[in-house]
PDBQT receptor file of N, H, CA, C and O in Angstrom, charges set to zero:
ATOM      1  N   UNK A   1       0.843  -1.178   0.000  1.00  0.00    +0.000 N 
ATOM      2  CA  UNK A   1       0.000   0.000   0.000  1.00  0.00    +0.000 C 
ATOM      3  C   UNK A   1       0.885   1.237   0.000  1.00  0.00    +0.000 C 
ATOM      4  O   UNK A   1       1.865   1.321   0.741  1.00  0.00    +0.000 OA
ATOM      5  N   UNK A   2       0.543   2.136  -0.793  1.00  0.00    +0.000 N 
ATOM      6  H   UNK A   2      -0.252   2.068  -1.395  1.00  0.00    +0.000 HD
ATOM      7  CA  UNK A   2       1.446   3.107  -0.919  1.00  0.00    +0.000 C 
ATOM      8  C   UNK A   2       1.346   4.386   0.182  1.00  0.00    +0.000 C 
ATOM      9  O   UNK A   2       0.236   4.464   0.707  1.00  0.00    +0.000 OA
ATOM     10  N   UNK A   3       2.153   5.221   0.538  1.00  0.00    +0.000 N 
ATOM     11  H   UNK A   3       3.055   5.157   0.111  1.00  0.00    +0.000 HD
ATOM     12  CA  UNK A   3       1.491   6.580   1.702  1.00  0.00    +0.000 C 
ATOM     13  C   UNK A   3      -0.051   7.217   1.471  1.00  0.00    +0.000 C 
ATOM     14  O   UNK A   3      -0.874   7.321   2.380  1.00  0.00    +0.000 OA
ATOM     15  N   UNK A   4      -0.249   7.569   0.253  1.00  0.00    +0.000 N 
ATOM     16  H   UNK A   4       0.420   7.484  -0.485  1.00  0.00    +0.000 HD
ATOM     17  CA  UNK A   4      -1.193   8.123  -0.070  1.00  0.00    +0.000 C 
ATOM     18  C   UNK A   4      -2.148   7.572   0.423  1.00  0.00    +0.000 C 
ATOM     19  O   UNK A   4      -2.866   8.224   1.182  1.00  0.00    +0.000 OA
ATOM     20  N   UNK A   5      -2.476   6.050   0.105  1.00  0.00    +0.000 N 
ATOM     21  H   UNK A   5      -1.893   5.521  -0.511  1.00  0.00    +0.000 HD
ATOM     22  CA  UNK A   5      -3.561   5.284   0.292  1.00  0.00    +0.000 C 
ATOM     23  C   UNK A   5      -3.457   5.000   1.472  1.00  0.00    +0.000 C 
ATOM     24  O   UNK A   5      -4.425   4.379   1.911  1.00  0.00    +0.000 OA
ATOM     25  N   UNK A   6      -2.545   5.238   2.273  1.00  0.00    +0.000 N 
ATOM     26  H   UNK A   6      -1.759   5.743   1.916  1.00  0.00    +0.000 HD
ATOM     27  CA  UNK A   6      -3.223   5.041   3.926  1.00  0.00    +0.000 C 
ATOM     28  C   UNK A   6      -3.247   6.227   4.275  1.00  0.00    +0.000 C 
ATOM     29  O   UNK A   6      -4.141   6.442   5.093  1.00  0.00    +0.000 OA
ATOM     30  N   UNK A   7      -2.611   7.149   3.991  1.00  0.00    +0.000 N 
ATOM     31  H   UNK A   7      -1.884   6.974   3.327  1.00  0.00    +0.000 HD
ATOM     32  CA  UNK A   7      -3.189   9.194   4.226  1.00  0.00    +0.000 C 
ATOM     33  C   UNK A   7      -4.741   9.160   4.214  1.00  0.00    +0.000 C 
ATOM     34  O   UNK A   7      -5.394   9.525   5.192  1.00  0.00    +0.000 OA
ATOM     35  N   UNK A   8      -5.454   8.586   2.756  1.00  0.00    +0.000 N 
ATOM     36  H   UNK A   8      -4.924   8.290   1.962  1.00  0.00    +0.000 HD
ATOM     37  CA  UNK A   8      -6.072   8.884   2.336  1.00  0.00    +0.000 C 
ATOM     38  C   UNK A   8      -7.464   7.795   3.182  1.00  0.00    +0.000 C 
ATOM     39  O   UNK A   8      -8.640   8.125   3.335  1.00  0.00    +0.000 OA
ATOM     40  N   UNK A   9      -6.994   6.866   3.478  1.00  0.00    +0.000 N 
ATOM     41  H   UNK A   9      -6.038   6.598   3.353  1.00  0.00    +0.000 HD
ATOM     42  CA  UNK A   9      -7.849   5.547   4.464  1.00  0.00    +0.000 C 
ATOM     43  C   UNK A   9      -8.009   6.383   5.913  1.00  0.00    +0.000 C 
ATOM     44  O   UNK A   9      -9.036   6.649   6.538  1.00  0.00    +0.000 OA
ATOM     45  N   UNK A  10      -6.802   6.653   6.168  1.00  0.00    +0.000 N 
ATOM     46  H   UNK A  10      -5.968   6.438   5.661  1.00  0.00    +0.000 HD
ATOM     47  CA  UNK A  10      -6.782   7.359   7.288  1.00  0.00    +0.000 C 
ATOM     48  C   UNK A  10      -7.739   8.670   7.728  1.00  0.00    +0.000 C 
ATOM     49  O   UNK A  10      -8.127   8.990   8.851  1.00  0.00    +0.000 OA
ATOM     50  N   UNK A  11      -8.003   9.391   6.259  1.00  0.00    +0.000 N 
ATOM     51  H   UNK A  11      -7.687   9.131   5.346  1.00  0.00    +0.000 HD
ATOM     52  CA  UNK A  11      -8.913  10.503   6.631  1.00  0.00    +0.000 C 
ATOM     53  C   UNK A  11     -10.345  10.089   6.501  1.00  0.00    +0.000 C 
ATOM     54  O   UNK A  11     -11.358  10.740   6.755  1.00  0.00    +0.000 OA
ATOM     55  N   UNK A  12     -10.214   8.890   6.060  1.00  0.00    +0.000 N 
ATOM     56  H   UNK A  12      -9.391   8.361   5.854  1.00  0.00    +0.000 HD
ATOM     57  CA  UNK A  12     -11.918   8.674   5.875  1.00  0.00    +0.000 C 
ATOM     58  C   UNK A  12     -12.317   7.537   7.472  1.00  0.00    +0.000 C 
ATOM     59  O   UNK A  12     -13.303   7.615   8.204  1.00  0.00    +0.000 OA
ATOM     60  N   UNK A  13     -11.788   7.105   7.512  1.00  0.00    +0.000 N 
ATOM     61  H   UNK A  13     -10.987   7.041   6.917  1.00  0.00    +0.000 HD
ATOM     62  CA  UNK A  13     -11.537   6.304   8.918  1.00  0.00    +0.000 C 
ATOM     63  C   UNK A  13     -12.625   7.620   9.720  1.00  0.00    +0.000 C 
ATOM     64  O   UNK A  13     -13.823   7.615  10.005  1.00  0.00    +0.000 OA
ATOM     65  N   UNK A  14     -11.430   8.758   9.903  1.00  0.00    +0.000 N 
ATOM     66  H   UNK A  14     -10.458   8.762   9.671  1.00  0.00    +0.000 HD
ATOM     67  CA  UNK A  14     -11.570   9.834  11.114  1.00  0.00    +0.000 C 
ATOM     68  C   UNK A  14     -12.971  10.243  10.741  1.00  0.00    +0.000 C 
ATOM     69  O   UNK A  14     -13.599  10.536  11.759  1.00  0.00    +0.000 OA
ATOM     70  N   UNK A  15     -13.710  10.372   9.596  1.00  0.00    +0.000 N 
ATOM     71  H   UNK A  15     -13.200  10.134   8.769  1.00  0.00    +0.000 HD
ATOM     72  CA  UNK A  15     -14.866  11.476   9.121  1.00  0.00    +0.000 C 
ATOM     73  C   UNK A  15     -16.126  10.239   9.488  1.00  0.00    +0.000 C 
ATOM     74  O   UNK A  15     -17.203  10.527  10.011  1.00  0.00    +0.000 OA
ATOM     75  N   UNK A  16     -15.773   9.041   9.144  1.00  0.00    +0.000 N 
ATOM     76  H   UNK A  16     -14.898   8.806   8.719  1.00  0.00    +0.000 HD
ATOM     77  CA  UNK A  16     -16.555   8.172   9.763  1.00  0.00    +0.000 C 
ATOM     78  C   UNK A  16     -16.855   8.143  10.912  1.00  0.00    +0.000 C 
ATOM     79  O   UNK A  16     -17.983   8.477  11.275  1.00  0.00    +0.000 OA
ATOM     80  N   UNK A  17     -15.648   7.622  11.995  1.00  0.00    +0.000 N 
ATOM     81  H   UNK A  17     -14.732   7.351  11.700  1.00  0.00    +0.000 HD
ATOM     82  CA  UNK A  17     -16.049   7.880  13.042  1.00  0.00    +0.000 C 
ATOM     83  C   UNK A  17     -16.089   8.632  13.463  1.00  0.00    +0.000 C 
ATOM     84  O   UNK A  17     -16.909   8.533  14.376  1.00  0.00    +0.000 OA
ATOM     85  N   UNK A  18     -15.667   9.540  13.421  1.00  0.00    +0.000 N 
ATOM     86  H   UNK A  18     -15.000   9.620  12.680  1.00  0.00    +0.000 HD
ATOM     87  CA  UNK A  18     -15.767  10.942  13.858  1.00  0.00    +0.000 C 
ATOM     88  C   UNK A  18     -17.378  11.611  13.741  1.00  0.00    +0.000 C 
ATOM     89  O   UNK A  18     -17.831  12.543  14.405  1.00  0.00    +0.000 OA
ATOM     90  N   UNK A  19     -17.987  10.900  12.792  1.00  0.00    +0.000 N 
ATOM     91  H   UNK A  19     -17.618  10.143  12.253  1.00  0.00    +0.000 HD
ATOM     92  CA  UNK A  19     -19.494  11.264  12.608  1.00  0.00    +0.000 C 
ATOM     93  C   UNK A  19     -20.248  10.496  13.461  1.00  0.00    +0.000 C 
ATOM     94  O   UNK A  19     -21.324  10.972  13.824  1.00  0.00    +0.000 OA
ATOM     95  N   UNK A  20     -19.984   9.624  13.783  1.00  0.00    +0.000 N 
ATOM     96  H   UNK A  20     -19.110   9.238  13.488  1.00  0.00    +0.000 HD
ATOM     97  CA  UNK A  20     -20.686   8.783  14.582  1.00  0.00    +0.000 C 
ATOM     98  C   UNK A  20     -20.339   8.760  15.962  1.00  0.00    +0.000 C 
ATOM     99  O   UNK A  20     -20.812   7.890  16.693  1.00  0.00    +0.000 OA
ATOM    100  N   UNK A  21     -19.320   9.896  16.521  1.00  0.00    +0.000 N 
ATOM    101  H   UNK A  21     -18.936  10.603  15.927  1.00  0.00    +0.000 HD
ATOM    102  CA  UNK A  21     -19.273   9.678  17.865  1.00  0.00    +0.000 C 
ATOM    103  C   UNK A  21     -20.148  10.985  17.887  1.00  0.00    +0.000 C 
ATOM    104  O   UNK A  21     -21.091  11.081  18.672  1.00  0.00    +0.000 OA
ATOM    105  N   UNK A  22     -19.743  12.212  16.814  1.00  0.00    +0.000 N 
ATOM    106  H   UNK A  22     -18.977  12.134  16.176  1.00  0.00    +0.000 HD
ATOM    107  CA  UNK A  22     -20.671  13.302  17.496  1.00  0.00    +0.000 C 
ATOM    108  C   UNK A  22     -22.287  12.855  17.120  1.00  0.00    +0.000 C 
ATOM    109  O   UNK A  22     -23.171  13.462  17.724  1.00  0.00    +0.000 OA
ATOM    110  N   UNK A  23     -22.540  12.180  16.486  1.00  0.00    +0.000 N 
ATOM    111  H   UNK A  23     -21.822  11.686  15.995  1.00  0.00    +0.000 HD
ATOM    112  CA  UNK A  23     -24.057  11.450  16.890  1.00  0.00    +0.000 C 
ATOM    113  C   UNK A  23     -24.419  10.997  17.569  1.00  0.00    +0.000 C 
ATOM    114  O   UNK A  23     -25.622  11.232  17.683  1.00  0.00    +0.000 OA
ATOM    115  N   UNK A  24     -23.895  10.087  18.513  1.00  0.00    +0.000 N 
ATOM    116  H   UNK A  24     -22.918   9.896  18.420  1.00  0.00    +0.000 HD
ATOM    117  CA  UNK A  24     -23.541   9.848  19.272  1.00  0.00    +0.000 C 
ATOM    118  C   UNK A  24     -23.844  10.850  20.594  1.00  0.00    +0.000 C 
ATOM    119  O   UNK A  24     -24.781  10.763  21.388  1.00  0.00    +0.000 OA
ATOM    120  N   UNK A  25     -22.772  11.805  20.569  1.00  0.00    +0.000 N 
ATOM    121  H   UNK A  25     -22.011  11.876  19.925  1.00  0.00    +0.000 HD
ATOM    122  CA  UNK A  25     -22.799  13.306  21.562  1.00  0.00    +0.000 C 
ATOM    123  C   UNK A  25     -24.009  13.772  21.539  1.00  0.00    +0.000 C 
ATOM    124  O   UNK A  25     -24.849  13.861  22.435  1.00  0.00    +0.000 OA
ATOM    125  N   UNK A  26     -24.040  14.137  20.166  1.00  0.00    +0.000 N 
ATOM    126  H   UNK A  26     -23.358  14.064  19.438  1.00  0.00    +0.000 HD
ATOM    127  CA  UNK A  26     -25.800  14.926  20.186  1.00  0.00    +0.000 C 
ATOM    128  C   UNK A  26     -26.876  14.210  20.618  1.00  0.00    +0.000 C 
ATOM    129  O   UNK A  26     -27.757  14.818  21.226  1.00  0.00    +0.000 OA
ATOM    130  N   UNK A  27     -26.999  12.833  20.393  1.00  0.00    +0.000 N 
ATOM    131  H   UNK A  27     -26.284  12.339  19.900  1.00  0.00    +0.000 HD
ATOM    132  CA  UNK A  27     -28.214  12.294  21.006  1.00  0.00    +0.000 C 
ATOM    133  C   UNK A  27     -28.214  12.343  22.573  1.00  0.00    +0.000 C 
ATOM    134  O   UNK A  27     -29.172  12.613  23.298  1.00  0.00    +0.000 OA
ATOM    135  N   UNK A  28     -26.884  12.014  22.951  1.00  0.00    +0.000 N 
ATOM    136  H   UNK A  28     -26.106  11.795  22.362  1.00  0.00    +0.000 HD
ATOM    137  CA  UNK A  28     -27.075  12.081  24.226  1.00  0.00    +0.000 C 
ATOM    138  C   UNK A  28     -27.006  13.436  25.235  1.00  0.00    +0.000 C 
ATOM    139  O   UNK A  28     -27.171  13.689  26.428  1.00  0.00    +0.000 OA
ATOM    140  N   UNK A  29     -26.727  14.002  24.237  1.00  0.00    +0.000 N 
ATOM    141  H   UNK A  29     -26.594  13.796  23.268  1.00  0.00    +0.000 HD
ATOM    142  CA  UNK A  29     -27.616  15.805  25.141  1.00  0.00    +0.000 C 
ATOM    143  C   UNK A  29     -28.926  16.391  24.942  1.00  0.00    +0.000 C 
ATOM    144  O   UNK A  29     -29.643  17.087  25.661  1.00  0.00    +0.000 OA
ATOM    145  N   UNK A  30     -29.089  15.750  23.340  1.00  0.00    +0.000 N 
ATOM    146  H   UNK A  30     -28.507  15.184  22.756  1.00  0.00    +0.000 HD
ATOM    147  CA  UNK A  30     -30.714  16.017  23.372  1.00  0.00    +0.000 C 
ATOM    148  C   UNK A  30     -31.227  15.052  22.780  1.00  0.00    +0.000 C 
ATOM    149  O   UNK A  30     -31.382  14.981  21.561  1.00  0.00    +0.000 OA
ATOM    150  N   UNK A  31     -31.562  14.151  23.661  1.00  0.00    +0.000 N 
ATOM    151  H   UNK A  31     -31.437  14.209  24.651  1.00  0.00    +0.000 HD
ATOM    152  CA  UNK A  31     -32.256  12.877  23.360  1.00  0.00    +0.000 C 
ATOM    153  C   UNK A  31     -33.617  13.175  22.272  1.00  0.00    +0.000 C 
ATOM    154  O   UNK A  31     -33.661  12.876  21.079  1.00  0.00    +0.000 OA
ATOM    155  N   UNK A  32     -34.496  13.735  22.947  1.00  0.00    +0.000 N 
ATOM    156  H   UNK A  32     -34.460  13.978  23.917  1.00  0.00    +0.000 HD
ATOM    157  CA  UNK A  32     -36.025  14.020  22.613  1.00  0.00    +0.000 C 
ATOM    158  C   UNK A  32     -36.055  15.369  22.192  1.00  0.00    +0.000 C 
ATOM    159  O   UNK A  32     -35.233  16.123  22.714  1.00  0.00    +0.000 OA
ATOM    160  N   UNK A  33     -36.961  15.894  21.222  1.00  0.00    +0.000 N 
ATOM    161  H   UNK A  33     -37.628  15.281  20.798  1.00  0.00    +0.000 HD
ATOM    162  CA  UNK A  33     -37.311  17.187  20.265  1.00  0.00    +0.000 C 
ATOM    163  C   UNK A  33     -38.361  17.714  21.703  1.00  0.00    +0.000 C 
ATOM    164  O   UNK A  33     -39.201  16.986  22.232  1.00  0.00    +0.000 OA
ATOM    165  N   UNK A  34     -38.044  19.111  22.111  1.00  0.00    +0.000 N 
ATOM    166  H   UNK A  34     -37.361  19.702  21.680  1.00  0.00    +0.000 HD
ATOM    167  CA  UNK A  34     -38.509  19.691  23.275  1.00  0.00    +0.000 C 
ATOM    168  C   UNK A  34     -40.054  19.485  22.969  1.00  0.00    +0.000 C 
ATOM    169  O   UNK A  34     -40.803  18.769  23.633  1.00  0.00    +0.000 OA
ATOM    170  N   UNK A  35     -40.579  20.605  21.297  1.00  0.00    +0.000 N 
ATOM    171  H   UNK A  35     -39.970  21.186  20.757  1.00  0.00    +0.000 HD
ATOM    172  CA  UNK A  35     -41.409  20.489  20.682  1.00  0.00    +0.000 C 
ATOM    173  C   UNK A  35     -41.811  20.534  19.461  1.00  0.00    +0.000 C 
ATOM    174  O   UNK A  35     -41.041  21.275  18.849  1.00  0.00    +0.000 OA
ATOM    175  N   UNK A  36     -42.538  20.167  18.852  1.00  0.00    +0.000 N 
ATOM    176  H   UNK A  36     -43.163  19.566  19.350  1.00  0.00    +0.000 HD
ATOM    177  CA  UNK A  36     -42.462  20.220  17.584  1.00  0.00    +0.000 C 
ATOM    178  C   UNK A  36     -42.993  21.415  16.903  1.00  0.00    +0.000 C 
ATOM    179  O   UNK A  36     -43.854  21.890  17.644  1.00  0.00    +0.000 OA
ATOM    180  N   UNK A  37     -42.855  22.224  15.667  1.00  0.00    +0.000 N 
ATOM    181  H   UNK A  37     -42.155  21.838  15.065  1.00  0.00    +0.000 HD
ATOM    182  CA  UNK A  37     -43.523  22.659  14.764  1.00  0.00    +0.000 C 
ATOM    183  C   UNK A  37     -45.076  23.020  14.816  1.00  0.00    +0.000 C 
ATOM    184  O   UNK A  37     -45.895  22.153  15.121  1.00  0.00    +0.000 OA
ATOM    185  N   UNK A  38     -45.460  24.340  14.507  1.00  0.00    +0.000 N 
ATOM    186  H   UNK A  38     -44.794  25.044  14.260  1.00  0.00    +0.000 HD
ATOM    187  CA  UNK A  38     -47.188  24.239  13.983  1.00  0.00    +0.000 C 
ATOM    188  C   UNK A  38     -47.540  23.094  13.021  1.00  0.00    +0.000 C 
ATOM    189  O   UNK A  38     -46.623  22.618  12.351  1.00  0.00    +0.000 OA
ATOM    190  N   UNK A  39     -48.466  22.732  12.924  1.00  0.00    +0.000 N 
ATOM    191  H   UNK A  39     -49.211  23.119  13.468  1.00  0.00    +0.000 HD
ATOM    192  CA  UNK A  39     -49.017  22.004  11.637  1.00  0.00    +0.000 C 
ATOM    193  C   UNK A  39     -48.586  20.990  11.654  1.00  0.00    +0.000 C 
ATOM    194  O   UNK A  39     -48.602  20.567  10.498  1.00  0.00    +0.000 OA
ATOM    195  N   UNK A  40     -48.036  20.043  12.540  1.00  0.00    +0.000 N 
ATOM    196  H   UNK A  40     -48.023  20.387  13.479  1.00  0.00    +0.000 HD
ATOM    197  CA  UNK A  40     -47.873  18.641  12.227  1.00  0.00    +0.000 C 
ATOM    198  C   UNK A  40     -48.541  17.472  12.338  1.00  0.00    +0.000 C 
ATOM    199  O   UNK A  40     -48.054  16.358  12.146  1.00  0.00    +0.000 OA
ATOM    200  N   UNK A  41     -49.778  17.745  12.681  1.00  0.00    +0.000 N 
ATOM    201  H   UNK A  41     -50.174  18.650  12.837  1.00  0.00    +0.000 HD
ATOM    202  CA  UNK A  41     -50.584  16.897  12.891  1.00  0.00    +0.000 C 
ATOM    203  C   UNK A  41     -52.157  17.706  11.779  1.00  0.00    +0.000 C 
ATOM    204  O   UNK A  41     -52.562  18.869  11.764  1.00  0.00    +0.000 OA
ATOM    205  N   UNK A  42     -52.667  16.442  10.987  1.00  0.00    +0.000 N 
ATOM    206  H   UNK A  42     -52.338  15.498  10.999  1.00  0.00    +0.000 HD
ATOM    207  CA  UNK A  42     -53.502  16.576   9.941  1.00  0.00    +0.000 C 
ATOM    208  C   UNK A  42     -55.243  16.586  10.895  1.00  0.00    +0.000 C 
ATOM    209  O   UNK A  42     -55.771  15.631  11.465  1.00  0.00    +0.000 OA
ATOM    210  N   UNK A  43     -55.724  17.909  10.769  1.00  0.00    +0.000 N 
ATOM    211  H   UNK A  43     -55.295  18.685  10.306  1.00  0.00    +0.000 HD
ATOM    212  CA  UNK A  43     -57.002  18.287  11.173  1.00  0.00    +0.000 C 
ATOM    213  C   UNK A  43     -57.939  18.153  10.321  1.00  0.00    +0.000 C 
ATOM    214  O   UNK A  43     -58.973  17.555  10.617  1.00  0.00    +0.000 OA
ATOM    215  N   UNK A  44     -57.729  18.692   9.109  1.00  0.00    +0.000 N 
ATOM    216  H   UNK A  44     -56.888  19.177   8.868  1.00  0.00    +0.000 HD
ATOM    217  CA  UNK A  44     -58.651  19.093   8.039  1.00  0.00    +0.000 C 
ATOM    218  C   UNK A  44     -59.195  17.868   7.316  1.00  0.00    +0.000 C 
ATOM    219  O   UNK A  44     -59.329  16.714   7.722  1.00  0.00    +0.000 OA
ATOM    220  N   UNK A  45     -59.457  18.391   6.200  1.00  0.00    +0.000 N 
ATOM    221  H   UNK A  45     -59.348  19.329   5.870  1.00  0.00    +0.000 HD
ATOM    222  CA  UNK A  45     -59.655  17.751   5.008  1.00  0.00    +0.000 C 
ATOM    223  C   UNK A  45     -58.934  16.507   4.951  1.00  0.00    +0.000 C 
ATOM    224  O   UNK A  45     -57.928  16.566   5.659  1.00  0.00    +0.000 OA
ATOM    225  N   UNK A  46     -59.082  15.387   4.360  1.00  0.00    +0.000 N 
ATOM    226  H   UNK A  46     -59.899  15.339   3.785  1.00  0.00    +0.000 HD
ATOM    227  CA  UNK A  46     -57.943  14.366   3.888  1.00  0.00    +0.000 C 
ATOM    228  C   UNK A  46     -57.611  13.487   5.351  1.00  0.00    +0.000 C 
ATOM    229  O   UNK A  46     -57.135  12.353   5.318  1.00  0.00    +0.000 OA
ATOM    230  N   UNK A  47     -57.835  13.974   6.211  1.00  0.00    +0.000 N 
ATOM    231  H   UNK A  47     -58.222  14.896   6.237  1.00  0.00    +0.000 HD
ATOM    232  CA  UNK A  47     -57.628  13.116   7.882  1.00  0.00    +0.000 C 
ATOM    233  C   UNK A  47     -57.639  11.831   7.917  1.00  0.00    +0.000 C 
ATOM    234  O   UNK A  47     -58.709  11.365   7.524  1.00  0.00    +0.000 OA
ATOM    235  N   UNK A  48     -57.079  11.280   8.147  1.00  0.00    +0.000 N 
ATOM    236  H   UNK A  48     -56.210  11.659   8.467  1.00  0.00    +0.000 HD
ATOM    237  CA  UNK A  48     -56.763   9.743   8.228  1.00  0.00    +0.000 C 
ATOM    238  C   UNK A  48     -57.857   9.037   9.418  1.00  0.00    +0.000 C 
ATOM    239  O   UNK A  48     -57.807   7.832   9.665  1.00  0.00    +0.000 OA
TER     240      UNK A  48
């Protein structure tokens, strides 16, 4: 394997996990959505 290709393994390694620990982080500071949005629930017309 040449430098490049483990430079280059190496930065995708980090962006991987690196995404998945701060997902990780974020869920576990804000688990649950405080509240949601106007309008997310169907009143009108078309109502299930």
């Amino acid at each position: 394997m040449s430098a490049i290709a483990i430079v280059f393994f190496v930065i995708a390694a980090v962006l991987v996990w690196g995404g998945l620990v701060a997902a990780v982080l974020a869920l576990a500071a804000r688990p649950e959505v405080a509240s949601y949005p106007e309008g997310g629930e169907q009143d009108g017309p078309g109502a299930a």
